[in-house]
C-alpha angles and dihedrals in degrees: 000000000000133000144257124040110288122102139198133205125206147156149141094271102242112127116243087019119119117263123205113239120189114194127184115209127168122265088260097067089036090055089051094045093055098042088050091044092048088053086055097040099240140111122261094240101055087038093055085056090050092060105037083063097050084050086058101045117096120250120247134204122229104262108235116204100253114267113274096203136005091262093055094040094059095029089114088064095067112157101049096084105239112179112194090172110133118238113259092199110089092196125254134318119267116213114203 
């Protein structure tokens, strides 16, 4: 890798085959990428493109097991007092 802050993209064209970037980063940076790849046993090289793949997938939510009633869907919102009880009262008498 070389050093500085300019970078240059390059392949062979074919989609899906692999392209050549060169990046130049200051010592500083340099100096981050290879003691992160040491303490994962890998070269810089091969731990910058790993990172660079993980940068372009999109991020995903955890996915949560849908609500099975009202109370556990809000449950998150306590605090605001929330009573799903249902009313025991089923109004007056009508007389016809």
């Amino acid at each position: 890798m070389t050093e500085g802050c300019a970078a240059r993209y390059g392949g062979d064209g074919r989609k899906g085959g692999p392209i050549t970037i060169t990046i130049d980063i200051t010592p500083e940076v340099k100096a981050a990428l290879a003691r992160q790849a040491a303490a994962q046993g890998r070269e810089v090289e091969s731990y910058a493109a790993s990172l660079l793949e993980q940068a372009v997938q999109p991020a995903t939510a955890p996915m949560t097991p849908p609500a099975k009633d009202m109370v556990e869907l809000f449950a998150p919102l306590r605090g605001l007092n929330l009573d799903f009880e249902r009313d025991r009262d089923t109004g007056r008498d009508i007389n016809l």
